[in-house]
C-alpha positions in Angstrom: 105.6 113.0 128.2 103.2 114.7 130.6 100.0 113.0 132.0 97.5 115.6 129.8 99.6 114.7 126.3 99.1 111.0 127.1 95.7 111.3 128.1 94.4 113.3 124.9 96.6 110.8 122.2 95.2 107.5 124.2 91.6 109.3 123.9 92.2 110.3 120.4 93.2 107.0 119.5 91.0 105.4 117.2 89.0 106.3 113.2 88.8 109.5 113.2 86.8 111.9 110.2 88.8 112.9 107.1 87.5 116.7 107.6 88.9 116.1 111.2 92.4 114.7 110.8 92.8 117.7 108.0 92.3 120.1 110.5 94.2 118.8 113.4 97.0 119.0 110.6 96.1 122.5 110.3 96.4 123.0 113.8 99.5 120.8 113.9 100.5 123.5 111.4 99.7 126.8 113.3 101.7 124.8 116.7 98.7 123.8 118.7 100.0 120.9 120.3 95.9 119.4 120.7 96.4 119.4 116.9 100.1 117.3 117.4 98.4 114.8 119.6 95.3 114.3 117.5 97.4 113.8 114.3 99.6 111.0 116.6 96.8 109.6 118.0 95.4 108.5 114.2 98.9 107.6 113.1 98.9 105.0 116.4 95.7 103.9 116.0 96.4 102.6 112.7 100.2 101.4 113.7 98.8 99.2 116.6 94.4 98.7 116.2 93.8 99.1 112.5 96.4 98.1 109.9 93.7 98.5 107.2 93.4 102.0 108.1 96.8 103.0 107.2 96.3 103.9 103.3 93.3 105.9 103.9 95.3 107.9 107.0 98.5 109.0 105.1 96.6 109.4 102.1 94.7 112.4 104.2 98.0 113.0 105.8 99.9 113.2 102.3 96.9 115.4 101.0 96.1 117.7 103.6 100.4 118.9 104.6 100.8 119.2 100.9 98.0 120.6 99.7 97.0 118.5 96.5 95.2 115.3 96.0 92.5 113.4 96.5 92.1 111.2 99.8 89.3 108.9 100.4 87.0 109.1 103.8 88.3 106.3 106.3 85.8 103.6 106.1 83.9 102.7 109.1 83.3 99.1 110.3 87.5 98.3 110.0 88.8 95.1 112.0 90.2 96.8 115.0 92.7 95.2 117.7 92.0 96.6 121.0 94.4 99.3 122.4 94.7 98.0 126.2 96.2 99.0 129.2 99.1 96.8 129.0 100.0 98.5 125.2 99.9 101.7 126.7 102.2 101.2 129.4 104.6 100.0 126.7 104.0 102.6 124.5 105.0 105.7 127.0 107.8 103.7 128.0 109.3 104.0 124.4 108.2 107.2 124.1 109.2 108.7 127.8 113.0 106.8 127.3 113.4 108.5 124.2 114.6 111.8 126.3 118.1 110.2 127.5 118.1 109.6 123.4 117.9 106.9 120.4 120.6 105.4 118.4 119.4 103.6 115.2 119.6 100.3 116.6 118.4 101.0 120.0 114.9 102.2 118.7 114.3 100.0 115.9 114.7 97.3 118.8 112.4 99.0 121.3 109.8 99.6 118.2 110.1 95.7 117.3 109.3 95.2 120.6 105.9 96.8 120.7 104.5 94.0 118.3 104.7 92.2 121.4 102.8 94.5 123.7 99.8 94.4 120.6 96.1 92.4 121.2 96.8 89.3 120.7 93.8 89.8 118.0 96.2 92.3 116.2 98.4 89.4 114.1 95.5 88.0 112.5 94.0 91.9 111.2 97.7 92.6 110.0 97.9 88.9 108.2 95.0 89.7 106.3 95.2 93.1 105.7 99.2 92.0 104.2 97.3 89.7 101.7 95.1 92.3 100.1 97.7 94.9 100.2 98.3 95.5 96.2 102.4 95.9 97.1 102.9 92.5 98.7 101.8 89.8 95.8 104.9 88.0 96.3 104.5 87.5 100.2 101.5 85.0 98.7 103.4 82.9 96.5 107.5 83.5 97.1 109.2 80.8 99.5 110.4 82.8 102.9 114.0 84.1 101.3 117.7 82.9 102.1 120.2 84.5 103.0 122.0 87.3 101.1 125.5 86.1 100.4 128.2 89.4 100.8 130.7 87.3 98.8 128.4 87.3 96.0 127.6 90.9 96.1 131.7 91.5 96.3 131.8 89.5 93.1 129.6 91.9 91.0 131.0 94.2 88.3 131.5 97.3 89.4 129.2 100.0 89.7 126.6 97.7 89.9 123.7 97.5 92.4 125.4 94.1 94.0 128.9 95.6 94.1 127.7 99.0 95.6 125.6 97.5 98.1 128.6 95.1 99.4 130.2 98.7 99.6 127.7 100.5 101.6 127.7 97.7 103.5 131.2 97.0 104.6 132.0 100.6 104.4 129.5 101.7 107.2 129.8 98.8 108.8 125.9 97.9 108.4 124.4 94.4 109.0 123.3 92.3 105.8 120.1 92.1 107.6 118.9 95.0 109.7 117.8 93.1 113.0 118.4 89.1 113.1 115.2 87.5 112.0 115.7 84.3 114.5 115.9 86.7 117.1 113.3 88.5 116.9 110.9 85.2 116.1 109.4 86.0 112.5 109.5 82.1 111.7 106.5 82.7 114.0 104.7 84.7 112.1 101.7 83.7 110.1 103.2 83.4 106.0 102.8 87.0 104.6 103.7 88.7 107.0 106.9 86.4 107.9 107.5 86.7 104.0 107.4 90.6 104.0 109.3 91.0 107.4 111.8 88.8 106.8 112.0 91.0 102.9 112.3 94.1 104.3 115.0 93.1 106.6 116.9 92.3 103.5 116.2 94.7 101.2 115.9 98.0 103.5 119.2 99.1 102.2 118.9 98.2 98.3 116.1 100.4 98.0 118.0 103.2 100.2 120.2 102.8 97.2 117.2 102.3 94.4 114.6 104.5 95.5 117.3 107.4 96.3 117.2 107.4 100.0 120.4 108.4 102.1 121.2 107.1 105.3 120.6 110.0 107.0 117.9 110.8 109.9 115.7 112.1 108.0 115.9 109.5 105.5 115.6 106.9 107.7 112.2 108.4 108.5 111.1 109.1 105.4 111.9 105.5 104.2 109.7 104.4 106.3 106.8 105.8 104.7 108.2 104.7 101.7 107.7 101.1 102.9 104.6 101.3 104.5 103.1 103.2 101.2 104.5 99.9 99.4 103.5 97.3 101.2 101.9 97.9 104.8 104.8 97.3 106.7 103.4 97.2 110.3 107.4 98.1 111.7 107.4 100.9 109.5 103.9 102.1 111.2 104.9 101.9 114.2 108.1 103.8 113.6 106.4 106.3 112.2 104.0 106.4 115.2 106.8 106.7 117.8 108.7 109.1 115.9 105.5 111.6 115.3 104.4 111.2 119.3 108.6 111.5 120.6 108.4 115.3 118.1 105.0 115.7 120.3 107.3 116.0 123.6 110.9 116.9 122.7 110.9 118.3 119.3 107.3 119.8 118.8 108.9 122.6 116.8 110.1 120.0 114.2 106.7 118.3 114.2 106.3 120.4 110.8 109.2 118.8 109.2 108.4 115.5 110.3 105.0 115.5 108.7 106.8 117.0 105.5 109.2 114.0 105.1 106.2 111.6 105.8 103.6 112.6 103.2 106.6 113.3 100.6 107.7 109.7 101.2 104.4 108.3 101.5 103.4 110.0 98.1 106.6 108.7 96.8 105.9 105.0 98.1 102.2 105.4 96.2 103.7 106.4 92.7 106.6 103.9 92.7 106.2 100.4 91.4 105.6 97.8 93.7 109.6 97.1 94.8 108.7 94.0 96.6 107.4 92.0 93.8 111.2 92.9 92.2 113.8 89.7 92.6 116.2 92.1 93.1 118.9 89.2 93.6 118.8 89.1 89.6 119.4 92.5 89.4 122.9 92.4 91.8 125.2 93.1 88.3 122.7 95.3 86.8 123.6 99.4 87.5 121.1 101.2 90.0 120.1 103.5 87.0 119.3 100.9 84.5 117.2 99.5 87.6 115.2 102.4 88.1 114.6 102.8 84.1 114.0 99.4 83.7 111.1 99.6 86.1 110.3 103.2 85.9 110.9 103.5 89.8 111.2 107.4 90.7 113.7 108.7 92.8 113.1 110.4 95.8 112.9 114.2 96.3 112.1 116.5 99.1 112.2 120.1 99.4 114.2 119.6 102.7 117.9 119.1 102.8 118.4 115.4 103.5 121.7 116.2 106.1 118.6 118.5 108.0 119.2 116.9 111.1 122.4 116.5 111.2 123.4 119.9 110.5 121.1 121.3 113.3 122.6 118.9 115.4 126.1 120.0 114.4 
């Protein structure tokens, strides 16, 4: 990324006016890039400084692309983690390595990783901000979780969510948990947010299969808003962070469809139920549509094809 970008997202970077962050999305629009960086800027600000920020910015983000709703003013006064030096070196380092390109696992490992170039003031903000979060009651009172068994998922009837999860699972060859949770040290973690990580790593791919996400690029993005409407998740900020400052560089013509999957997954996230409070391993012989009517959970819908990228890319 060249020296001005960086310069005008790390001075952007912090709470920014609701009027302001509509425009620079208006601008985004139009293809300023000072519009770009100003929109990243507030979306790393609240990945990395200012967890409790994150609702008001998508919900501005959400309102202002599409063009309905209501979104509140970002309150002053927020618990902040201080974005140093050291953060930012780690941060263009994702970011600049992103142009010799990203498989799935490579940058959901170099994104985990950033939680470790964070304030050391930055656990604490995110701890509390988990436990207010209306999405994540069960990080306060649920035991950390096991693990998911395959065999058991095997056993279910068929056409249920267990049996077509072991299915999606062995078929694309995908890992019962997403990144290994020893590994990446979440028994470190203060309690919620070791509850929600350790969750998330578990059930990423049963609400793919719920919520009506495909595993395809721009699914994978959008699910991330998803989760991060739901319950906070700080990896799913992040993500979203890096993703929207990588389009600033290499893909700034597709920072319009980026913003596009975000607020409609974000809006998505908002109306669902809160999946997390679900004990989705009593609903493994139950079928994915009884699920979502049992629980009145919505399935996902954008207005963009969800093979987009692929097809370009073919």
């Amino acid at each position: 990324m060249e020296a001005k970008a960086k310069t005008q997202i790390r001075g952007a970077a912090g709470r920014v006016e609701r009027a302001a962050l509509i425009d620079s999305l208006q601008a985004a629009r139009q293809g300023d890039d000072a519009g770009r960086h100003r929109v990243a800027a507030a979306l790393a600000w609240a990945a990395f400084s200012c967890p409790d920020a994150i609702e008001p910015v998508y919900d501005i983000l959400a309102s202002g692309w599409l063009g309905q709703g209501e979104a509140a003013e970002i309150p002053a006064h927020l618990a902040e983690a201080p974005l140093e030096s050291g953060f930012w070196k780690a941060f263009w380092s994702v970011i600049d390595d992103a142009e010799h390109g990203y498989d799935a696992a490579s940058i959901t490992a170099r994104v985990a990783a950033l939680g470790g170039a964070v304030h050391a003031s930055f656990e604490a903000i995110a701890e509390d901000c988990a436990r207010r979060h209306p999405g994540a009651a069960a990080a306060l009172t649920n035991p950390v979780p096991g693990r998911t068994d395959l065999d058991v998922l095997g056993a279910c009837v068929e056409e249920s969510l267990g049996r077509t999860l072991h299915r999606m699972i062995v078929d694309q060859g995908y890992d019962l948990e997403v990144l290994d949770r020893e590994a990446i040290s979440l028994g470190a973690l203060p309690p919620s947010l070791r509850y929600l990580n350790t969750r998330i790593l578990q059930m990423h791919d049963v609400w793919h299969l719920v919520a009506g996400y495909e595993t395809t690029a721009s699914h994978e993005i959008a699910i991330s808003a998803f989760q991060l409407a739901q319950f906070g998740h700080n990896y799913s900020a992040m993500f979203l962070a890096v993703v929207t400052t990588i389009s600033c560089t290499l893909q700034p013509a597709g920072f319009g469809i980026l913003m596009q999957l975000i607020a409609e997954a974000w809006r998505h996230g908002r109306e669902a139920p809160a999946l997390m409070d679900i004990c989705w391993e009593a609903e493994w012989n139950n079928s994915i549509e009884g699920i979502r009517e049992s629980y009145g959970i919505p399935v996902y819908r954008s207005v963009l094809p969800a093979n987009l990228f692929e097809s370009t890319a073919a």
